[in-house]
N, CA, C, O and CB atoms as a CASP TS submission, in Angstrom:
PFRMAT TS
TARGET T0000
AUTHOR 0000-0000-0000
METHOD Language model
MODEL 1
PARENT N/A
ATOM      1  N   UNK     1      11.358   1.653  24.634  1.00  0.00           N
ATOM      2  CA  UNK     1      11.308   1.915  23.220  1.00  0.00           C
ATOM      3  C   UNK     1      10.696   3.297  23.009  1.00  0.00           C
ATOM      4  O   UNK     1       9.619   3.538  23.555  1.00  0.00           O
ATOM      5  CB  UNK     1      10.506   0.819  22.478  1.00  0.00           C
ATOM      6  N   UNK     2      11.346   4.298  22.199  1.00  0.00           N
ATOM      7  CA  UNK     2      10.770   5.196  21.796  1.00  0.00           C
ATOM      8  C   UNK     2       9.810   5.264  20.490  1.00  0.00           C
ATOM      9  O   UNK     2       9.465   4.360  19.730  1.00  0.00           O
ATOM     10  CB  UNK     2      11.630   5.883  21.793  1.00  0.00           C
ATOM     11  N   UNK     3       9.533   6.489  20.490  1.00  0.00           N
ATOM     12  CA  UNK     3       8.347   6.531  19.549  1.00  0.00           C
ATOM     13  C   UNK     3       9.343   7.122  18.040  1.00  0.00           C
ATOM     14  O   UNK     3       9.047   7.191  16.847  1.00  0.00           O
ATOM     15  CB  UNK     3       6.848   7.826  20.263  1.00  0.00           C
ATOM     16  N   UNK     4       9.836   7.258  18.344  1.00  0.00           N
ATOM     17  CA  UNK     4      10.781   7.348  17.237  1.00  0.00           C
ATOM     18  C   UNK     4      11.764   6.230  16.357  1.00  0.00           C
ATOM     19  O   UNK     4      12.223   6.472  15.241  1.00  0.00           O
ATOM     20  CB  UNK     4      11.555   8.154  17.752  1.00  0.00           C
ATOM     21  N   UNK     5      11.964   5.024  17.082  1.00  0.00           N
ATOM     22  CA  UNK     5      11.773   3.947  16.542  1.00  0.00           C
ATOM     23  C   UNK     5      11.171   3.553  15.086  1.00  0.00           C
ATOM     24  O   UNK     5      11.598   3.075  14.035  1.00  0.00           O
ATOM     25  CB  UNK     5      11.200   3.520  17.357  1.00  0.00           C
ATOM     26  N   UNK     6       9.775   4.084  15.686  1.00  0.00           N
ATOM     27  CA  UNK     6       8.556   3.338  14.829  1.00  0.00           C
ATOM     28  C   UNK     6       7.842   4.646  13.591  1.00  0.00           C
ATOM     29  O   UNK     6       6.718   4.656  13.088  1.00  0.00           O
ATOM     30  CB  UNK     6       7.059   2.731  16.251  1.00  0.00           C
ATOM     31  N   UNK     7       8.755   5.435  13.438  1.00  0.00           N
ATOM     32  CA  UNK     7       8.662   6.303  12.383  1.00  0.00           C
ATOM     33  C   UNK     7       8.388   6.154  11.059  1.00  0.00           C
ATOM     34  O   UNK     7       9.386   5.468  10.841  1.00  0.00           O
ATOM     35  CB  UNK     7       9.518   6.780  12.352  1.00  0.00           C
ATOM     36  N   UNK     8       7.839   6.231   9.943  1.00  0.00           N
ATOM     37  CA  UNK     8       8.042   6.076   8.784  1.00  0.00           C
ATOM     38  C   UNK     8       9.155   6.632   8.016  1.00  0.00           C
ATOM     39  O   UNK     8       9.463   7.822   8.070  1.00  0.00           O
ATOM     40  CB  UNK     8       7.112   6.349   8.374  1.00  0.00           C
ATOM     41  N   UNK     9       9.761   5.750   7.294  1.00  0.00           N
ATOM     42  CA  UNK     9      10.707   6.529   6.296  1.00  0.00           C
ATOM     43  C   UNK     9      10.327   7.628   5.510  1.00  0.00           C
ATOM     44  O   UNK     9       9.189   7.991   5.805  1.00  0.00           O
ATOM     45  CB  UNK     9      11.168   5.723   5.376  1.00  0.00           C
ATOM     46  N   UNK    10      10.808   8.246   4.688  1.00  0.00           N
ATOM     47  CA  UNK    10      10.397   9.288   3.498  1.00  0.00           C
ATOM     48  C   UNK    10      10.329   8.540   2.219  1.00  0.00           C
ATOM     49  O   UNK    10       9.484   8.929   1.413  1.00  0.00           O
ATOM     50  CB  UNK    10      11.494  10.543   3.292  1.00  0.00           C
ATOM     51  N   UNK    11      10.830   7.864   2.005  1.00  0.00           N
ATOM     52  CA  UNK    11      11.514   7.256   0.876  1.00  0.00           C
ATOM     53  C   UNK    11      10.802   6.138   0.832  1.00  0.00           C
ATOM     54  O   UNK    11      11.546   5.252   1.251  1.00  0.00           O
ATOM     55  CB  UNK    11      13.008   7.029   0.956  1.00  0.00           C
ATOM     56  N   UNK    12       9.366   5.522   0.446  1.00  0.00           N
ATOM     57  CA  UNK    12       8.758   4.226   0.413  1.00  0.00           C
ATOM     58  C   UNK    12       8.871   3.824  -0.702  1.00  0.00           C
ATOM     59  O   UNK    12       8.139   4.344  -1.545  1.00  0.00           O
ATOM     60  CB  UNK    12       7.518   4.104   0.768  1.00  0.00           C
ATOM     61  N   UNK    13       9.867   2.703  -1.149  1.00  0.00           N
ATOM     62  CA  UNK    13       9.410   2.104  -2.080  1.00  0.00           C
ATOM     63  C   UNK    13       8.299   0.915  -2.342  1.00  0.00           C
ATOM     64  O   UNK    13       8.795  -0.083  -2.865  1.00  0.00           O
ATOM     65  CB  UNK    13      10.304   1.873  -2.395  1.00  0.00           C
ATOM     66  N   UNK    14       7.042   0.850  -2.104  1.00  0.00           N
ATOM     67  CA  UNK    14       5.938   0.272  -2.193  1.00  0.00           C
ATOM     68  C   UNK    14       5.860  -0.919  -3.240  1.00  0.00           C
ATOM     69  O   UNK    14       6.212  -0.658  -4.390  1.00  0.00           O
ATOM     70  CB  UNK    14       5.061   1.256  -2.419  1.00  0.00           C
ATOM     71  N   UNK    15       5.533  -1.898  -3.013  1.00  0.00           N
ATOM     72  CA  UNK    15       5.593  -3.248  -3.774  1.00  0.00           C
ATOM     73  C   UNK    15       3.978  -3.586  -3.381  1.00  0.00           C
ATOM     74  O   UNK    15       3.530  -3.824  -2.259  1.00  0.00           O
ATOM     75  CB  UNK    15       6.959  -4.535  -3.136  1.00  0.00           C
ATOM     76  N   UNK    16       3.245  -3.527  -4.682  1.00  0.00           N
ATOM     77  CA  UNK    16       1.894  -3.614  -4.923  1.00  0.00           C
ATOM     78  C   UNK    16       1.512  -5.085  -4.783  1.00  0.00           C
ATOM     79  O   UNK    16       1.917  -5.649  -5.800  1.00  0.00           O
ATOM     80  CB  UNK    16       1.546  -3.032  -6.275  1.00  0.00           C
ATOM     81  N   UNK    17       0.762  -6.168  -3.768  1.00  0.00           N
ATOM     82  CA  UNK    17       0.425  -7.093  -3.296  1.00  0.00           C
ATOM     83  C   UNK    17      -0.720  -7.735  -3.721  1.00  0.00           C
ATOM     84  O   UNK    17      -0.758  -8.925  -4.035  1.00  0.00           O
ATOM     85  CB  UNK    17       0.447  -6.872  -2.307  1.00  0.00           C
ATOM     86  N   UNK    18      -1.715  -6.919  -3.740  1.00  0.00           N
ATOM     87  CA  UNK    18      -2.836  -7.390  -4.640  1.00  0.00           C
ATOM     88  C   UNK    18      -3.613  -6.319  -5.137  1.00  0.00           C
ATOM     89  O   UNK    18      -3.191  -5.187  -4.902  1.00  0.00           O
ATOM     90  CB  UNK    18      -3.750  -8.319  -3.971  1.00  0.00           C
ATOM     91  N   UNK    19      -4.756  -6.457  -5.833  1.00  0.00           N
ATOM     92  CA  UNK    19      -5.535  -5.280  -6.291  1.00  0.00           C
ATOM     93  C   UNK    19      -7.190  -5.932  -6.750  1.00  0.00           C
ATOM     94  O   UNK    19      -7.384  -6.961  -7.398  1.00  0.00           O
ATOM     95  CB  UNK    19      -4.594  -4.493  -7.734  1.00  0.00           C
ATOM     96  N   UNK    20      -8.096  -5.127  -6.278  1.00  0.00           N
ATOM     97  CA  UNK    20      -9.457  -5.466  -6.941  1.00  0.00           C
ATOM     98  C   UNK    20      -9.452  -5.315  -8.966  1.00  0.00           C
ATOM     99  O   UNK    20      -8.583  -4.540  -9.366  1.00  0.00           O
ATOM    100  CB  UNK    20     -10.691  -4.133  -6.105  1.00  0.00           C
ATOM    101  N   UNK    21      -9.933  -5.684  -9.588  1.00  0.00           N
ATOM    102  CA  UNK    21     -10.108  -4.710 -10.758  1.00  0.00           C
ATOM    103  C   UNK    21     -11.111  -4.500 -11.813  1.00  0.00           C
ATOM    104  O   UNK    21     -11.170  -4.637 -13.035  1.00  0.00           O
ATOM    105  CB  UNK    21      -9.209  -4.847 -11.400  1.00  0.00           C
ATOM    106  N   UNK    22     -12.267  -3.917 -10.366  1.00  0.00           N
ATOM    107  CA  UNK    22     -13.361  -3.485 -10.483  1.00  0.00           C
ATOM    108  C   UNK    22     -13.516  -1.754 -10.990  1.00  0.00           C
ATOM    109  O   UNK    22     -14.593  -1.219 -11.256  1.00  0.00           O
ATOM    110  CB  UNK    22     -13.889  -3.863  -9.211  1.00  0.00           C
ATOM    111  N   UNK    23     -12.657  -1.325 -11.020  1.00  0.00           N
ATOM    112  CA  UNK    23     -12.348   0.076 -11.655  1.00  0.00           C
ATOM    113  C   UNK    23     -11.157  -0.038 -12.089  1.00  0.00           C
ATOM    114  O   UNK    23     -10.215   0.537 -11.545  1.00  0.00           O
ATOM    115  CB  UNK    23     -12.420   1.295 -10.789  1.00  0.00           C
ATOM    116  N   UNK    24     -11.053  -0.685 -12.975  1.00  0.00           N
ATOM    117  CA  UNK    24     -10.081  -1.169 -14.164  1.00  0.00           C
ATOM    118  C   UNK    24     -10.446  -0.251 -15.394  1.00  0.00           C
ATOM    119  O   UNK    24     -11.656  -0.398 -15.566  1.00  0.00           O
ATOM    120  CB  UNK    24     -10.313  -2.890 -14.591  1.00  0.00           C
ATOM    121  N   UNK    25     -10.007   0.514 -16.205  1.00  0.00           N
ATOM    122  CA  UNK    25     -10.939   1.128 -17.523  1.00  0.00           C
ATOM    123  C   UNK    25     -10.183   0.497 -18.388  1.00  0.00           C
ATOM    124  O   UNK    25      -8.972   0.542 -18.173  1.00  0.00           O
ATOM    125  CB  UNK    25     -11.084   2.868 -17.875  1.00  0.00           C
ATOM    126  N   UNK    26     -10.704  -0.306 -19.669  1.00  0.00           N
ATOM    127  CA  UNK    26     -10.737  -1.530 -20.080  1.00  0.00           C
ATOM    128  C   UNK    26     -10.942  -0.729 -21.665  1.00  0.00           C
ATOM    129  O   UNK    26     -10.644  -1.372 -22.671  1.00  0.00           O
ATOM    130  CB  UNK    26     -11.966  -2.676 -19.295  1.00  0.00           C
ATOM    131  N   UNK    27     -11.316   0.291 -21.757  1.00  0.00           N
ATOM    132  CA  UNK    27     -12.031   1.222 -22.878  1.00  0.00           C
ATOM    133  C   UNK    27     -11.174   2.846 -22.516  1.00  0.00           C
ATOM    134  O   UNK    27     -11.616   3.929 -22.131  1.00  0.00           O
ATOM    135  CB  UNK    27     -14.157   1.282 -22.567  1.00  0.00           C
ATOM    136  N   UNK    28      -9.647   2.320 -22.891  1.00  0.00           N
ATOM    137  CA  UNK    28      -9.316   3.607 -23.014  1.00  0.00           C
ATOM    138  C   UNK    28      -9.853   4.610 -23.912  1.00  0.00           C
ATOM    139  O   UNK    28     -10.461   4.117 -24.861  1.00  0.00           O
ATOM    140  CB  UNK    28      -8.235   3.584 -23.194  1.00  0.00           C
ATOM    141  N   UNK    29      -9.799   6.001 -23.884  1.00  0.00           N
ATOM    142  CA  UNK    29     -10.282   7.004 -24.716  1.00  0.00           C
ATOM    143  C   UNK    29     -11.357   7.379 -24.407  1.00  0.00           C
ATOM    144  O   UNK    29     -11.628   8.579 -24.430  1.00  0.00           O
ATOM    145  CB  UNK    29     -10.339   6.763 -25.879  1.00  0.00           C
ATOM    146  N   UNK    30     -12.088   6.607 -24.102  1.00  0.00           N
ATOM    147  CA  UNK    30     -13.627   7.039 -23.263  1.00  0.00           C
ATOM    148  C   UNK    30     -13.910   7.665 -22.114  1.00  0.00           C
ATOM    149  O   UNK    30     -13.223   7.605 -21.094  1.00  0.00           O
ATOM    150  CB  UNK    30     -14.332   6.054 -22.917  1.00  0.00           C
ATOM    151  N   UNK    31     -15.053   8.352 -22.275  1.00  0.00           N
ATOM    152  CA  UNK    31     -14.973   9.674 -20.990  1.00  0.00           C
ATOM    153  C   UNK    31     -16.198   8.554 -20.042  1.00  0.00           C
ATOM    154  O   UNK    31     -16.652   9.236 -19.123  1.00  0.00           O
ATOM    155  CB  UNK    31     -15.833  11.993 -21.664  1.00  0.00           C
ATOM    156  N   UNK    32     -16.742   7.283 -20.024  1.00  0.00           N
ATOM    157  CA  UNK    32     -17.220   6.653 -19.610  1.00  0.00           C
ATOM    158  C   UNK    32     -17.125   6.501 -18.310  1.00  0.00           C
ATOM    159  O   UNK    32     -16.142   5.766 -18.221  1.00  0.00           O
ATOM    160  CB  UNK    32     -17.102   5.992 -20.155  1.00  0.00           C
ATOM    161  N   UNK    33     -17.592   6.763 -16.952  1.00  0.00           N
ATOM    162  CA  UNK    33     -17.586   6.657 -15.599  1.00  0.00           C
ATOM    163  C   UNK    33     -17.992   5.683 -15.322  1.00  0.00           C
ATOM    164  O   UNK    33     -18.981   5.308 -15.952  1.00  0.00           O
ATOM    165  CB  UNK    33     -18.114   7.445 -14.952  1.00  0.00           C
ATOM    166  N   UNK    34     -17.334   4.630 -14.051  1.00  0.00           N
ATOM    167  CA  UNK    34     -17.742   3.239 -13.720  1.00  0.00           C
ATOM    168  C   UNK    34     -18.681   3.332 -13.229  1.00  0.00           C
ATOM    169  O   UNK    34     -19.109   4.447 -12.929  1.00  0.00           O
ATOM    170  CB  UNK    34     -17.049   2.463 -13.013  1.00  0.00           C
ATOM    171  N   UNK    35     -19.338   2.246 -12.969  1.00  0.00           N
ATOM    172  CA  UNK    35     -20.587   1.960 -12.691  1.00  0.00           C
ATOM    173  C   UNK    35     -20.673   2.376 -11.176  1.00  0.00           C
ATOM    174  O   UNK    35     -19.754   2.176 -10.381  1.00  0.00           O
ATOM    175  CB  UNK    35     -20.929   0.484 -13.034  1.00  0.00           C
ATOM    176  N   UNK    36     -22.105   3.094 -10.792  1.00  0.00           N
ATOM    177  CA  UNK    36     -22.473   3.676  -9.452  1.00  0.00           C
ATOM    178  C   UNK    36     -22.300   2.334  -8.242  1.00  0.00           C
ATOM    179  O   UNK    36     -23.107   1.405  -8.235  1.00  0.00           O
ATOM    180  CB  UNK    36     -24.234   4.338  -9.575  1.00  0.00           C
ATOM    181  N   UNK    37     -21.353   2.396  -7.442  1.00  0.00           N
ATOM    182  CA  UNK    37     -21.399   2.171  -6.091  1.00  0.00           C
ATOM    183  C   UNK    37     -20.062   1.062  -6.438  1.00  0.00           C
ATOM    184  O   UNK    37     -19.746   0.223  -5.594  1.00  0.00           O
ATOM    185  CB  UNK    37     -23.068   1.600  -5.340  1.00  0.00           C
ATOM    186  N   UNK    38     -19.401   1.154  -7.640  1.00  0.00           N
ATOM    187  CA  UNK    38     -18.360   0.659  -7.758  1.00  0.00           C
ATOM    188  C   UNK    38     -17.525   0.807  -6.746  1.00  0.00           C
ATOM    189  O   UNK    38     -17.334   1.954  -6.343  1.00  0.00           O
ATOM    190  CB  UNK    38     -17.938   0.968  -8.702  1.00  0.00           C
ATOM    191  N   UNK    39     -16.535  -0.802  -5.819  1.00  0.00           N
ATOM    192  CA  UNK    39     -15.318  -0.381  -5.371  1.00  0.00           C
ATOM    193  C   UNK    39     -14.132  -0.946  -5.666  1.00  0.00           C
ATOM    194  O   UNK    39     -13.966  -1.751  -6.582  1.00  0.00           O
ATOM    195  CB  UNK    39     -15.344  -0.355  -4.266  1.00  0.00           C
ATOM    196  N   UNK    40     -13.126  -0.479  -4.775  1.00  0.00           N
ATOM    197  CA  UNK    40     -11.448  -0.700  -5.331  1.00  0.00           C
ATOM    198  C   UNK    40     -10.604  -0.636  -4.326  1.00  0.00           C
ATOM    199  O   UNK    40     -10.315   0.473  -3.878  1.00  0.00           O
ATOM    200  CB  UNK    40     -10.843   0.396  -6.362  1.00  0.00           C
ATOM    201  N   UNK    41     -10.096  -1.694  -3.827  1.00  0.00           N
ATOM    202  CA  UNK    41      -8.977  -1.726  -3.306  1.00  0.00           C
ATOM    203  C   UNK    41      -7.817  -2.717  -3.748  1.00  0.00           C
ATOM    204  O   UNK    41      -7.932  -3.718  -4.456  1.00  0.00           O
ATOM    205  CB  UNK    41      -9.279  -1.850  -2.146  1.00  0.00           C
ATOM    206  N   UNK    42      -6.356  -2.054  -2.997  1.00  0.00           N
ATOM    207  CA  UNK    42      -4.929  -2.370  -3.013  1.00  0.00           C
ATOM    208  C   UNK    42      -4.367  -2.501  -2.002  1.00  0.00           C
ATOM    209  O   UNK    42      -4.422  -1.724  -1.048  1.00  0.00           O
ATOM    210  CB  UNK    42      -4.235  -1.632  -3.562  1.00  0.00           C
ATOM    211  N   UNK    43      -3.757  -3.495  -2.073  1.00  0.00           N
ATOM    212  CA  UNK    43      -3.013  -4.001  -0.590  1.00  0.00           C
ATOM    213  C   UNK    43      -1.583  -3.610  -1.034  1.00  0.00           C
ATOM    214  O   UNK    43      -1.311  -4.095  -2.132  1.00  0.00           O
ATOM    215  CB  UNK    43      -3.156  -5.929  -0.099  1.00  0.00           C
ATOM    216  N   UNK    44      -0.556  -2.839  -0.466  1.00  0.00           N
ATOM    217  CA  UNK    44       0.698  -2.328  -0.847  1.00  0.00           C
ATOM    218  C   UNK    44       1.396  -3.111   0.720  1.00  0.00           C
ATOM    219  O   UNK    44       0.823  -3.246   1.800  1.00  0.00           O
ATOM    220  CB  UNK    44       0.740  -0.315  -1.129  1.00  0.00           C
ATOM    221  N   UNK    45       2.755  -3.509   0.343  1.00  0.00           N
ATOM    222  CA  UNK    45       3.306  -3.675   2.022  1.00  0.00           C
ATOM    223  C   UNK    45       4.943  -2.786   1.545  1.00  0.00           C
ATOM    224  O   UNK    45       5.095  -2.325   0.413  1.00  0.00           O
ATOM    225  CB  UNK    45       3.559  -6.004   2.789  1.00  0.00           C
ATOM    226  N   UNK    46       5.705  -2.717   2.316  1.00  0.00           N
ATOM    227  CA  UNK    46       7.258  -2.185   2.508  1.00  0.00           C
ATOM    228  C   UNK    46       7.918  -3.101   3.478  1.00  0.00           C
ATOM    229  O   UNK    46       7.576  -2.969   4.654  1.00  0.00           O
ATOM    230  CB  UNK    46       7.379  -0.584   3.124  1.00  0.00           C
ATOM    231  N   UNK    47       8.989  -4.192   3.128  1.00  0.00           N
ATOM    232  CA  UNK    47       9.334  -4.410   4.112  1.00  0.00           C
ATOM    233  C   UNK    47      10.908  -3.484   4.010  1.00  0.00           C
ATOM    234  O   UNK    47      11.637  -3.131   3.082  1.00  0.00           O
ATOM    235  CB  UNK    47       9.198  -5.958   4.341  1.00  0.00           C
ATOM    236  N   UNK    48      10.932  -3.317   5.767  1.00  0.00           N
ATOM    237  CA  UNK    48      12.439  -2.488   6.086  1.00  0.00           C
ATOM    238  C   UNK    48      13.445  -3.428   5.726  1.00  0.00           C
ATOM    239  O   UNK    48      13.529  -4.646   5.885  1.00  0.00           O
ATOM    240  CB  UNK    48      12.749  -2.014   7.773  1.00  0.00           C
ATOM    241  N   UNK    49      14.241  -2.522   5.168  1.00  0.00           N
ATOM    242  CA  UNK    49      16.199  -3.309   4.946  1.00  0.00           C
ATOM    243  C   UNK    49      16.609  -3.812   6.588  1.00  0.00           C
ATOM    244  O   UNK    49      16.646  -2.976   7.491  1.00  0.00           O
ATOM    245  CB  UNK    49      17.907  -1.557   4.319  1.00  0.00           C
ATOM    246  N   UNK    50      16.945  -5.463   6.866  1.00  0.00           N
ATOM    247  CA  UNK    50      17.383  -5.639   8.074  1.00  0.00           C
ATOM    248  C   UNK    50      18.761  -4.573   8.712  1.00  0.00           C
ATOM    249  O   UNK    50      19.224  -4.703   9.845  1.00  0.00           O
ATOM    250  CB  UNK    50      17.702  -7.121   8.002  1.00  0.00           C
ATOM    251  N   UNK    51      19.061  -3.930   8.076  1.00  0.00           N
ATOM    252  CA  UNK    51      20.490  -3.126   8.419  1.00  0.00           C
ATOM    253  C   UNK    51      19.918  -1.969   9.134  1.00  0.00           C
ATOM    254  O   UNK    51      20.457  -1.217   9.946  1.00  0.00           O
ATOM    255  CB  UNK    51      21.508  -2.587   6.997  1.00  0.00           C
ATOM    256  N   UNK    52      18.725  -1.978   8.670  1.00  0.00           N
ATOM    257  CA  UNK    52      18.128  -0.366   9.429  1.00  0.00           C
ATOM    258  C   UNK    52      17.095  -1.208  10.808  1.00  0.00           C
ATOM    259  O   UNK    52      16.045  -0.675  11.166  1.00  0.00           O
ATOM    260  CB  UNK    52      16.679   0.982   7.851  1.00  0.00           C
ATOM    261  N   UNK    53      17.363  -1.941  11.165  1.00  0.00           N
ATOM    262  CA  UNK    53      16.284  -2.655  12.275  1.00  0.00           C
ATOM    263  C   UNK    53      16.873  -3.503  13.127  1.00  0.00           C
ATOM    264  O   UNK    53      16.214  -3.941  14.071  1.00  0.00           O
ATOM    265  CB  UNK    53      15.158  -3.520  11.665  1.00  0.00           C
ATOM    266  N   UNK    54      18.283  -3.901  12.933  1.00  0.00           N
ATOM    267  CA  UNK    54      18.980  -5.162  13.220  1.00  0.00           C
ATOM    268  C   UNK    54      19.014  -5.127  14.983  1.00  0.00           C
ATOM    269  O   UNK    54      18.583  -5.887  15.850  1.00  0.00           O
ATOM    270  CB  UNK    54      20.658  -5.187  12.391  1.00  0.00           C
ATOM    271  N   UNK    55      19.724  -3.894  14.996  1.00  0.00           N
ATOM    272  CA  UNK    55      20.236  -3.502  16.384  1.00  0.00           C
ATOM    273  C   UNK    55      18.752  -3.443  17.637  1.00  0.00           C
ATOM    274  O   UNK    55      18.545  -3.848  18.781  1.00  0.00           O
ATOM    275  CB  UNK    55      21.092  -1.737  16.139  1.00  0.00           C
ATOM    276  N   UNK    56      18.090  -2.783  16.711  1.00  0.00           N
ATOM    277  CA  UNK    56      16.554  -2.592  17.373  1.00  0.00           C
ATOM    278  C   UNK    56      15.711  -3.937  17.440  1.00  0.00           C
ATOM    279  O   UNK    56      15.291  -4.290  18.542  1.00  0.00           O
ATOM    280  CB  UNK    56      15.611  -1.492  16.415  1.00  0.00           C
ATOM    281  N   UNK    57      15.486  -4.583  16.494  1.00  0.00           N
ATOM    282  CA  UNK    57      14.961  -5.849  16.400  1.00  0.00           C
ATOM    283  C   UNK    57      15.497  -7.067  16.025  1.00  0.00           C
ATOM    284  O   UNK    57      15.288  -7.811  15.067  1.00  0.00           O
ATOM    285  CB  UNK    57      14.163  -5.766  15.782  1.00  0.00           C
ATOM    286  N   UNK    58      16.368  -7.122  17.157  1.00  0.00           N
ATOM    287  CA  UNK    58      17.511  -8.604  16.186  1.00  0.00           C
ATOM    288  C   UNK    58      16.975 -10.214  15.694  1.00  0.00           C
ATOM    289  O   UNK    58      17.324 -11.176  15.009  1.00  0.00           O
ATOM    290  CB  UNK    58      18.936  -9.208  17.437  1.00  0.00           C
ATOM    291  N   UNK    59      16.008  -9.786  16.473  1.00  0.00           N
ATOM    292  CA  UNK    59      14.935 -11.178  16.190  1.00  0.00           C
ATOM    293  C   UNK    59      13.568 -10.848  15.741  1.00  0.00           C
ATOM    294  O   UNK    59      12.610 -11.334  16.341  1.00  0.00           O
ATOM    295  CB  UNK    59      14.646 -12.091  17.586  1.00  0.00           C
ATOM    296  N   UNK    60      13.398 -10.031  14.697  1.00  0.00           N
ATOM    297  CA  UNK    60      12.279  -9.583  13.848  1.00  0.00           C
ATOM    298  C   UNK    60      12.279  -8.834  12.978  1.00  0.00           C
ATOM    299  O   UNK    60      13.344  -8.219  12.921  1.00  0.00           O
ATOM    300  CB  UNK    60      11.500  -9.166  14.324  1.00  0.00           C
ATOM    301  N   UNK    61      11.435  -8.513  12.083  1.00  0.00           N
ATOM    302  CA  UNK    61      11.153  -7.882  11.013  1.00  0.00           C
ATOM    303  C   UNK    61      10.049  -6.481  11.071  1.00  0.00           C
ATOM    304  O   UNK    61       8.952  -6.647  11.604  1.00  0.00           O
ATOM    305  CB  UNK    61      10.694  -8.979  10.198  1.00  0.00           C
ATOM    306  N   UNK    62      10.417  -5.114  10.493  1.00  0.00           N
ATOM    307  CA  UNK    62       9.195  -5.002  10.390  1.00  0.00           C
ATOM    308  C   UNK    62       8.687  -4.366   9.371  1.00  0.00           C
ATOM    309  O   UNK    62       9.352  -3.456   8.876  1.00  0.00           O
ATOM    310  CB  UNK    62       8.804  -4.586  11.302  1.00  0.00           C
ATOM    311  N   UNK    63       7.347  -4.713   8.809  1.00  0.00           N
ATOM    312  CA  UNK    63       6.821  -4.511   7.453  1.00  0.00           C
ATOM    313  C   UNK    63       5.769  -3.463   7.756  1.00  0.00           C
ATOM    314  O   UNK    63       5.287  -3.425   8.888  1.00  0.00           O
ATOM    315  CB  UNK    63       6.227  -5.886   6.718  1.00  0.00           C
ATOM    316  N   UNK    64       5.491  -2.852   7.086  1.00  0.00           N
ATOM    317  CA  UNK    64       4.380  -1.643   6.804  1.00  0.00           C
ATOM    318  C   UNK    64       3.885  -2.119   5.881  1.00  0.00           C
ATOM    319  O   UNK    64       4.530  -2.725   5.025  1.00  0.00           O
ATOM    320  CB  UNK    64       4.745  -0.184   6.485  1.00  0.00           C
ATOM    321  N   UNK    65       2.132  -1.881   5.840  1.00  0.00           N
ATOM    322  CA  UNK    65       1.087  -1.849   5.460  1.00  0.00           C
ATOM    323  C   UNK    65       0.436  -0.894   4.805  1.00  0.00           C
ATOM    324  O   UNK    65       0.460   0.159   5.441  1.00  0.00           O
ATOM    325  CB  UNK    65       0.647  -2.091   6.167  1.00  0.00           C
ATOM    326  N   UNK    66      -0.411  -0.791   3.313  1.00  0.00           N
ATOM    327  CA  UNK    66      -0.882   0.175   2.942  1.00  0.00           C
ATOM    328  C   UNK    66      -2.148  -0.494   2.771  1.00  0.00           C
ATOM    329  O   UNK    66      -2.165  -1.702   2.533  1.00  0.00           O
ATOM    330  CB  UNK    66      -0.224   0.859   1.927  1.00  0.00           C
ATOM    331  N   UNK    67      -3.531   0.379   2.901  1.00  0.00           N
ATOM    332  CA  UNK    67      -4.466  -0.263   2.393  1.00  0.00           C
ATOM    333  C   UNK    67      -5.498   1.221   1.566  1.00  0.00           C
ATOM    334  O   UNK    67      -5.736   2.286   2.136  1.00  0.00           O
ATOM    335  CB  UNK    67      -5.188  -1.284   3.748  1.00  0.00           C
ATOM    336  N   UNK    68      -5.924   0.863   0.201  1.00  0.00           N
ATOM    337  CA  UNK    68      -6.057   1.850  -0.561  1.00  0.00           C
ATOM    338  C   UNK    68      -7.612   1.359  -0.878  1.00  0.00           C
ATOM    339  O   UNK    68      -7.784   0.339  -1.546  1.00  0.00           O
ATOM    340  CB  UNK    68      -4.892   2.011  -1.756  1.00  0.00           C
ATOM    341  N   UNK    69      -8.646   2.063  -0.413  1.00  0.00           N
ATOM    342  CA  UNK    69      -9.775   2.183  -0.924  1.00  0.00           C
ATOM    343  C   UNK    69     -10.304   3.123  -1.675  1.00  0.00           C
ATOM    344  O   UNK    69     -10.099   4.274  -1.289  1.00  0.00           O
ATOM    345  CB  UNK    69     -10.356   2.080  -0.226  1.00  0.00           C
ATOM    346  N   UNK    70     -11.026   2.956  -2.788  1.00  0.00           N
ATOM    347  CA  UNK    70     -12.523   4.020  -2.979  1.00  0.00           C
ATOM    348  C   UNK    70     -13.153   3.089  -3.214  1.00  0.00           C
ATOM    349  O   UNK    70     -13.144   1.858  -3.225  1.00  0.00           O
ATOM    350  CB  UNK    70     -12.784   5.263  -4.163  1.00  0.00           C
ATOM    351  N   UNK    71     -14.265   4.744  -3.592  1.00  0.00           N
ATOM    352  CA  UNK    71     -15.745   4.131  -3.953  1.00  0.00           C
ATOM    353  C   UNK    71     -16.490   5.243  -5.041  1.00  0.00           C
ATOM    354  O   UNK    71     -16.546   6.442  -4.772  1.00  0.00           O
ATOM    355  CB  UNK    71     -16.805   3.962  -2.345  1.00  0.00           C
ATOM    356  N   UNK    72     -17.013   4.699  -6.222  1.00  0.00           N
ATOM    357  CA  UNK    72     -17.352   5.467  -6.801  1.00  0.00           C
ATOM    358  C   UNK    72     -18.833   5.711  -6.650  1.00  0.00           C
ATOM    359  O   UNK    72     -19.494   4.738  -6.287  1.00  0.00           O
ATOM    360  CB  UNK    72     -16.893   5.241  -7.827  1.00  0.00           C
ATOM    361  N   UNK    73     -19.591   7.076  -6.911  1.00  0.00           N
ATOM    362  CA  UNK    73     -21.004   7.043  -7.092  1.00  0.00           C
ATOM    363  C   UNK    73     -21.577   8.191  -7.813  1.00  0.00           C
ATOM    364  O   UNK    73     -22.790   8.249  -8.017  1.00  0.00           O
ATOM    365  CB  UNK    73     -21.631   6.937  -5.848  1.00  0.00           C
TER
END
């Protein structure tokens, strides 16, 4: 298997999985900054079209992972 295989596309269309919403702003219009040591994360996944994997993985799938942190202070 090459390493080229396992490339990322250009083109991610990202499907948002879950989300904290602890830096949610709830009070639009306000110049109000969240609270110190606030955090935030998002779990994003991509799964590949089987047509682009078939030949390569005829008996699997494969999905990409995003994982999106901050932290405010």
């Amino acid at each position: 298997m090459t390493s080229q295989a396992l490339t990322l596309p250009l083109d991610i269309t990202w499907q948002r999985l879950a989300y904290s919403r602890d830096m949610i702003d709830n009070n639009f219009g306000n110049l109000d900054f969240p609270p110190k040591w606030r955090s935030s994360m998002t779990v994003y996944s991509y799964v590949v079209p089987k047509e682009q994997t078939a030949e390569s993985y005829p008996n699997g799938r494969i999905v990409y992972m995003r994982l999106t942190c901050s932290v405010t202070w």
